[in-house]
TIKE-651442 format. One record per residue (C-alpha): x negated, z, y. Coordinates in steps of 0.2 Angstrom, whole numbers, plus 2048, in hexadecimal, padded with zeros to 3 digits. Last residue first. Example, Ala and Ser with C-alpha at 12.3 -4.5 7.8 and 13.67 -1.06 7.14 Angstrom:
# TIKE-651442
7BC8247FB/7C28277EA/
***
This chain:
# TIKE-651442
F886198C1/F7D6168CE/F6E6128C1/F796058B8/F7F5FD8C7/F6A5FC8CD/F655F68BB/F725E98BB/F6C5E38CD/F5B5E38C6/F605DB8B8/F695CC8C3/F585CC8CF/F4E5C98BC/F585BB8B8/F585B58CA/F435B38C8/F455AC8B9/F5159C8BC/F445988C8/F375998BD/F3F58D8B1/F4F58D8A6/F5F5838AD/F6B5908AC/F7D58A8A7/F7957D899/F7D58D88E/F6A594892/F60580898/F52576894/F5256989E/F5055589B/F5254A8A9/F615438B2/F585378C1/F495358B4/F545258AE/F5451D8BC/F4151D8BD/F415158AF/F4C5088B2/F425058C2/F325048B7/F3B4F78AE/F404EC8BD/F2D4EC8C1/F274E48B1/F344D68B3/F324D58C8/F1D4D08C4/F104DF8C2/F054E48D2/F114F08DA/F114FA8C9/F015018CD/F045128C5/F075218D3/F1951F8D2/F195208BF/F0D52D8BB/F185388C8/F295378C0/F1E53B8AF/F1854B8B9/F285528BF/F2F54F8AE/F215598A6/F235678B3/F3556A8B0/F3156989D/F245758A3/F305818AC/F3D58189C/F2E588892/F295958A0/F3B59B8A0/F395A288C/F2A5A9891/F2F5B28A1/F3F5B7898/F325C188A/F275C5894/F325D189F/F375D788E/F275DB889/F245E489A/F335EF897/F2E5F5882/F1B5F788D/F2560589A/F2E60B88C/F1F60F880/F18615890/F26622893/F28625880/F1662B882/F18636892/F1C6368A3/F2E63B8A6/F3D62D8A5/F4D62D8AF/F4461C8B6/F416178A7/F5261889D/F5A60D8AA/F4B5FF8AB/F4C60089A/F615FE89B/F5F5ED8A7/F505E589D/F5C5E888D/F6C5E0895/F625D289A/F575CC88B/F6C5CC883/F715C388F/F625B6890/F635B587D/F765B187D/F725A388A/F6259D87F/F6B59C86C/F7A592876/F6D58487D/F5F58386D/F61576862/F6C56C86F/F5B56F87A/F4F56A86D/F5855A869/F5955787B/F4655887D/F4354C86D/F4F540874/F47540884/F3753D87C/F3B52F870/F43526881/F3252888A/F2A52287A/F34513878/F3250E88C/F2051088A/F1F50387C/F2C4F7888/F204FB895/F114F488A/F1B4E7884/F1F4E2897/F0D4E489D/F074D788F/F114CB895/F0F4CD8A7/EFC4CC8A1/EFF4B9898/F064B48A6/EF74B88B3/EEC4B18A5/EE04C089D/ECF4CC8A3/ED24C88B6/EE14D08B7/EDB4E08B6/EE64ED8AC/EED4FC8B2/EFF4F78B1/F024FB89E/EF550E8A2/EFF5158AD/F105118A3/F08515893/F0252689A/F1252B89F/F1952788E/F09534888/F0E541896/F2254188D/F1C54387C/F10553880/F1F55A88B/F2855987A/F1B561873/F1956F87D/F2B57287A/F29573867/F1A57E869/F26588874/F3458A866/F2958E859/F2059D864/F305A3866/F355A1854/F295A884B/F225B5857/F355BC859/F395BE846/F245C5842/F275D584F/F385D6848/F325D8835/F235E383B/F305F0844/F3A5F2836/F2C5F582A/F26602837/F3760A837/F3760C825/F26613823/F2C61F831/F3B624827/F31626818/F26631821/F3163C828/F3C63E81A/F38652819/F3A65282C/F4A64782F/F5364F821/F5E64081F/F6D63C827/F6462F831/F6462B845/F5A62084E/F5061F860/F41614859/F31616853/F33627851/F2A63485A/F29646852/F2665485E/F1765D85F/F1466C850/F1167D857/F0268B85D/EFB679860/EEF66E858/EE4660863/EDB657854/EE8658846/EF865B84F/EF264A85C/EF064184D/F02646848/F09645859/F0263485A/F0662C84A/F1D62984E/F1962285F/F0C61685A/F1560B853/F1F607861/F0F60486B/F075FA85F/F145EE85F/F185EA86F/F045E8871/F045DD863/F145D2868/F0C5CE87B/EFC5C7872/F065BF867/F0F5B7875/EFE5B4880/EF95AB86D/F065A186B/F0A59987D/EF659587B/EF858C86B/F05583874/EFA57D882/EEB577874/EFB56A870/EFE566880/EED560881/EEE55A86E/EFB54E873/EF2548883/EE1545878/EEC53A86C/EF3532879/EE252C882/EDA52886E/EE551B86C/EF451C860/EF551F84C/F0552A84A/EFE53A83F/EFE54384F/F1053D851/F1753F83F/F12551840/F1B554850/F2A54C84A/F28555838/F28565840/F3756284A/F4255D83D/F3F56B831/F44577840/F5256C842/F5856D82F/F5357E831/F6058183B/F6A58F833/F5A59982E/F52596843/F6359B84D/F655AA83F/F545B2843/F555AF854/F675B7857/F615C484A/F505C9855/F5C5CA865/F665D485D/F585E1859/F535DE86B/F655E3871/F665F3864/F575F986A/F585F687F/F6E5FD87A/F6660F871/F61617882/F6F61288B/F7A61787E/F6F62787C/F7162B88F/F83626890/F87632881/F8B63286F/F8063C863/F87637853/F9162885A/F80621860/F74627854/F7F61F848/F8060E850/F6A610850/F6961183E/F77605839/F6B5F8845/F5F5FC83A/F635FB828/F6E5ED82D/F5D5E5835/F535EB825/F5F5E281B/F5E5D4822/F4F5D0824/F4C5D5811/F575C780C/F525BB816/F3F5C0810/F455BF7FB/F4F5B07FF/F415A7808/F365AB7F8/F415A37EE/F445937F6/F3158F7F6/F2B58B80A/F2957C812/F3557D81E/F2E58C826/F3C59982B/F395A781E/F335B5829/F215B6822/F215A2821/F2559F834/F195AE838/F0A5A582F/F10594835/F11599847/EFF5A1846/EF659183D/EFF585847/EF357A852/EE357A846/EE857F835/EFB57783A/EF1567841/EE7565833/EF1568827/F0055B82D/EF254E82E/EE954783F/EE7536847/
***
């Protein structure tokens, strides 16, 4: 058994910083939530205004371009952001399943299973954060390096200011410099924050889920695993059929949980999927009429994030995939031959039931796993290549 705090300070410690810092944790004073929803969105209005007007300011089909991998990802942190404010009944929901189920007394066997795929969400968390900083660095970095550079490498005349993003104000861009810069970085912290909140939410969910699903195998293996020389032949039956019947609940429990998550989540996936598209194919656009230099690499890293970004979501559909596969598995290989036709009849239900499994899916058009990721990225390519031509 474990308390909610210490499986948050253990498990949860980064997603319920960020969840709290972006207003999405359920726990959270109503105030303060208003305060953080309020200044999210401003700075996104603030944002996305700043980037329209650079468009029909300076309109081309190289600024456009330019200006669509922004404006997309900023779109992409709203989509998020709204998904996980207007269902925070579900988000509330899902916190409080996985906090009743380590707080659930079991045997140790399940308990261990549970933290297992729990320790594989802290992982999920800290390869995205890990992903998020470097993103982050790099953007920010832009604007401070041709002022470092000015002091320790001078020129007969000042570098070129960077910003942190292509944007356009009708201010005085080099007396407001700073401001704007400020500005930019604010902006840049509040998206940073969004998307670690809630995609590092959503795969702790997942891994749970697969968490639930190993532990109902488990009950399976181990119902049948018994020797029969410990009890009466007809008292073992007995005992095998509540222990299948127990099993039976918590594959039923897991299934629900899974399709919870995926009705929680299937039009905010197929709109992320286009949108994570679109961007991919522009930057791949914009680089390749690139010359070498800072923006270049700051691109180059804003690309590899996105490429991230799909692979992460599509890894979590791949380990439901994975968890299904395996609990399949658990029950062919568990001695289900030796029980009597009433214990066996159950494991064939069972089995049945695995014949439509739980997937996590974009719009319930594109079942998400490796797969799925590998034609995403053929389809951006194919974007990128019509783009390129034309």
């Amino acid at each position: 058994m474990m308390d909610s705090v210490t499986l948050e300070n253990k498990y949860m410690s980064v997603i319920k910083t960020c969840a709290i810092l972006t207003s999405i944790w359920p726990e959270q004073s109503h105030c303060s939530k208003i305060c953080i929803q309020v200044y999210t969105y401003l700075s996104f209005i603030a944002c996305a205004g700043s980037m329209i007007a650079r468009v029909y300011i300076l309109f081309s089909i190289d600024v456009m371009l330019e200006q669509l991998s922004y404006f997309g990802a900023a779109c992409v942190m709203m989509l998020k952001y709204g998904l996980y404010t207007v269902r925070s009944r579900e988000y509330k929901m899902f916190l409080d399943c996985i906090r009743r189920d380590f707080s659930t007394k079991r045997p140790q066997a399940e308990f261990d299973i549970l933290e297992k795929y729990a320790g594989r969400g802290v992982f999920y968390t800290q390869f995205y954060l890990f992903n998020c900083y470097c993103c982050y660095a790099l953007f920010i970095q832009t604007p401070l390096t041709p002022r470092i550079l000015d002091i320790f490498m001078p020129k007969n005349e000042s570098r070129e200011l960077g910003y942190v993003y292509p944007a356009y104000f009708a201010l005085d861009e080099e007396k407001y410099y700073i401001p704007i810069t400020i500005h930019m970085i604010l902006v840049i912290a509040m998206v940073f924050y969004v998307y670690v909140a809630c995609d590092t939410s959503y795969a702790y969910f997942v891994q749970h889920g697969c968490g639930l699903l190993a532990v109902a195998g488990h009950r399976f293996k181990a119902a049948v695993a018994e020797p029969e020389s410990f009890y009466e032949k007809e008292y073992l039956h007995d005992r095998q059929y509540k222990k299948i019947r127990l099993a039976i609940e918590g594959h039923q429990y897991a299934l629900e949980y899974l399709r919870t998550l995926q009705e929680a989540h299937v039009e905010y996936l197929f709109i992320l999927i286009g949108f994570v598209m679109m961007a991919f194919s522009v930057t791949l656009v914009k680089i390749s009429n690139m010359e070498v230099g800072p923006e270049f690499f700051k691109d180059c890293t804003f690309l590899l994030i996105q490429l991230m970004h799909i692979f992460y979501m599509s890894m979590q559909g791949q380990c439901v995939v994975d968890s299904v596969n395996e609990f399949s598995d658990t029950i062919y290989e568990a001695e289900w031959y030796e029980s009597d036709k009433k214990v066996q009849s159950l494991f064939v239900l069972t089995l049945r039931s695995c014949l439509s499994p739980p997937k996590l899916t974009a719009g319930g058009l594109i079942v998400l796993n490796l797969q799925s990721f590998s034609e995403i990225l053929k389809t951006s390519v194919s974007y990128f290549t019509v783009l390129q031509s034309t």
